[in-house]
C-alpha positions in Angstrom: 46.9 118.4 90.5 46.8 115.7 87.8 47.9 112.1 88.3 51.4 112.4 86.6 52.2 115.1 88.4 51.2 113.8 91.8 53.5 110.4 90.8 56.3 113.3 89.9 56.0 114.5 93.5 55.9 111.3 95.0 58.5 109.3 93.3 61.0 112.5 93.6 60.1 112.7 97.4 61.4 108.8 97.5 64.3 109.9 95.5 64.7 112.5 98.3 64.9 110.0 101.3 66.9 107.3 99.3 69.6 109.9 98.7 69.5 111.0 102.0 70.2 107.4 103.3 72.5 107.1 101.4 74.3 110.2 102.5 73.9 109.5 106.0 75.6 105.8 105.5 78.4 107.6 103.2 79.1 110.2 106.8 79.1 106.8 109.1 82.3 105.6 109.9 83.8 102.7 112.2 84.0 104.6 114.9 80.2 105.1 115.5 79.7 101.5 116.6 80.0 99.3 119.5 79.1 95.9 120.2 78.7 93.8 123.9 81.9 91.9 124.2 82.4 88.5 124.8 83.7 88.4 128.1 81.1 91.2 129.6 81.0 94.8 129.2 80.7 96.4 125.8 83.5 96.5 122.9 83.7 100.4 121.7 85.2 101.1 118.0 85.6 104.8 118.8 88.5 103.4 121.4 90.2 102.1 118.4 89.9 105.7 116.2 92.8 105.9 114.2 93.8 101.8 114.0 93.4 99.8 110.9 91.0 97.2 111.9 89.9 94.0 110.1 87.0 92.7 111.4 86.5 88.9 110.6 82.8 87.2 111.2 83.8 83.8 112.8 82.6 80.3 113.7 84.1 77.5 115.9 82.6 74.3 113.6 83.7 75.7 110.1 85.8 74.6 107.9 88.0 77.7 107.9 87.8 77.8 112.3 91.4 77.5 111.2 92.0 80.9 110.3 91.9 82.4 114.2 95.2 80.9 113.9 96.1 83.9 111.2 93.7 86.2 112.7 95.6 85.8 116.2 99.1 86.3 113.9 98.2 89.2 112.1 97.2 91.1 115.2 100.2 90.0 117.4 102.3 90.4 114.7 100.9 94.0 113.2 99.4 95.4 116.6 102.5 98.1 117.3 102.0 99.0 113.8 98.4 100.2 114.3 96.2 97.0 113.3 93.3 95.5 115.6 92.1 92.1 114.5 87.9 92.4 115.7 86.6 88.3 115.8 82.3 88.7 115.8 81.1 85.2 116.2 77.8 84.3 114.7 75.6 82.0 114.0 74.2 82.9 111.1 75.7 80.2 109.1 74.8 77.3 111.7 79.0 76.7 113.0 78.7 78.5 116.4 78.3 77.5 119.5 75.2 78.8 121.2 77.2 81.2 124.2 79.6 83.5 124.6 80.9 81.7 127.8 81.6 78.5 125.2 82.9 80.4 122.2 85.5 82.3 124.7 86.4 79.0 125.9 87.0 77.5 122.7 88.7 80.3 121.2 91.0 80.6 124.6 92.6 77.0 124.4 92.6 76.0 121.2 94.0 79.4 119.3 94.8 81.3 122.1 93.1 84.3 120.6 94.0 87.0 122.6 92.2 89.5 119.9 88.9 91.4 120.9 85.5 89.9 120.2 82.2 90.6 120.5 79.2 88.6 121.5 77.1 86.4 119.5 75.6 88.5 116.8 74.0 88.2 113.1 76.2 89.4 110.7 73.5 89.3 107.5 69.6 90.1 106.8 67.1 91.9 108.7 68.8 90.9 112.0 71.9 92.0 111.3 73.9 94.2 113.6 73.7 97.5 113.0 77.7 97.8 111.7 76.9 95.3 109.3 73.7 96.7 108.1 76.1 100.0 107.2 78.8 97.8 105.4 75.9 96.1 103.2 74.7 100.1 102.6 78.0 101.5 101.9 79.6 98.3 100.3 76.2 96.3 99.2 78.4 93.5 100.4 77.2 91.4 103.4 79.6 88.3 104.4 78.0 85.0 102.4 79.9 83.0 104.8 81.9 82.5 108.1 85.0 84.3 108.2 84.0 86.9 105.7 86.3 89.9 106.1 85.8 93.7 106.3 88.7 96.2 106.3 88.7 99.8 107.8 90.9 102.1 107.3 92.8 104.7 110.1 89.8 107.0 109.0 86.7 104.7 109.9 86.0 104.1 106.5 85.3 100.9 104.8 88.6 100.1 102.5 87.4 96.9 101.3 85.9 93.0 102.2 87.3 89.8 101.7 85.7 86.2 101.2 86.5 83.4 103.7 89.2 82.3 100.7 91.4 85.5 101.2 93.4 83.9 103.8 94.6 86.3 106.9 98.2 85.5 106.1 97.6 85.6 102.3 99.4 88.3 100.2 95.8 89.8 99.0 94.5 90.5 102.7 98.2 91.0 104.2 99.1 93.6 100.9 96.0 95.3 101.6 96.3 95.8 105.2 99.9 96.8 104.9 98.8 99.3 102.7 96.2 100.7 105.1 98.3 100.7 107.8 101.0 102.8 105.7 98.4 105.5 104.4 
C-alpha cells in the first residue's frame, strides 16, 4: 500500500470516530446525568424528564452571588409551570467555599435557596463534570465564569447558554425560558 493511501485510511478512520462522537453527544440529552447533591444522596436529571431546567454554575464570594436571589425567584415563581432552577457550585473560578456543608449553609440563610444543588464540582477543562463536558461537545461553549447559564428544554436538549450578564430576572433569560416552557 503506498504512503498516501495509508494517510487516506488513517485520516478517514479519524474522521470515522470524530463523527461518531459527535453523534453520540448529538443522542445525549439532560436526562442521562446525575450529580451527588449537596445535602447527601445523589441529584438525578432523569427525575426531572420533561421540566425546563436552567442550570446556573454558582459561587458564594462573586460578584454576581447576588443572582441566587433571581435564581430562587424564577424557580418559586415558574416551578408549577414546569421550570427547575439546578445551582452547581464550583470552584473553578476561586469564589467557593471549600464544602458542601458551608455552601448549603450560606445559600440557606442568606438567599434562602430552596432550589436543588449539587456538590462541589468543576464546571470547565479536563476536570469537568461529565454534563458539562457534553454542553462544551454539543454547544462548544463551557461557562467562562461563575453563574454561567445553560438552558434545557422539556426534551433534554440543550436550547441555549447564557453569560453571568444575562440576569435570571432579565427579559433575555426570562423570554427564553418562557418560551421553553411554552413549546
Amino acid at each position: 500500500m503506498s504512503e498516501i493511501a495509508r494517510r487516506s485510511l488513517l485520516l478517514g478512520g479519524a474522521g470515522l470516530v470524530a463523527a461518531a462522537t459527535t453523534a453520540r453527544a448529538a443522542e445525549t440529552v439532560a436526562w442521562d446525568f446525575s450529580f451527588p447533591a449537596i445535602d447527601e444522596g445523589t441529584l438525578d436529571f432523569a427525575k426531572m424528564k420533561g421540566r425546563v431546567l436552567l442550570v446556573a454554575n454558582t459561587a458564594s464570594f462573586c460578584g454576581f452571588t447576588y443572582q441566587y436571589e433571581g435564581l430562587e425567584k424564577l424557580h418559586a415563581d415558574l416551578t408549577p409551570q414546569g421550570l427547575t432552577v439546578v445551582g452547581i457550585p464550583s470552584q473553578d473560578f476561586g469564589q467557593e467555599s471549600g464544602d458542601n456543608a458551608t455552601v448549603k449553609g450560606f445559600c440557606d440563610a442568606t438567599f434562602g435557596v430552596k432550589f436543588p444543588m449539587t456538590g462541589l464540582l468543576h464546571v470547565k477543562g479536563d476536570q469537568a463534570d461529565p454534563f458539562y463536558k457534553w454542553v462544551k461537545s454539543v454547544k462548544n461553549w463551557e461557562p467562562a465564569w461563575n453563574f454561567n447559564k445553560v438552558l434545557i428544554g422539556r426534551d433534554g436538549r440543550i436550547i441555549a447558554t447564557f453569560g453571568s450578564k444575562d440576569e435570571p430576572t432579565g427579559a433575555k433569560l426570562r423570554d427564553a425560558v418562557d418560551a421553553a416552557l411554552k413549546a
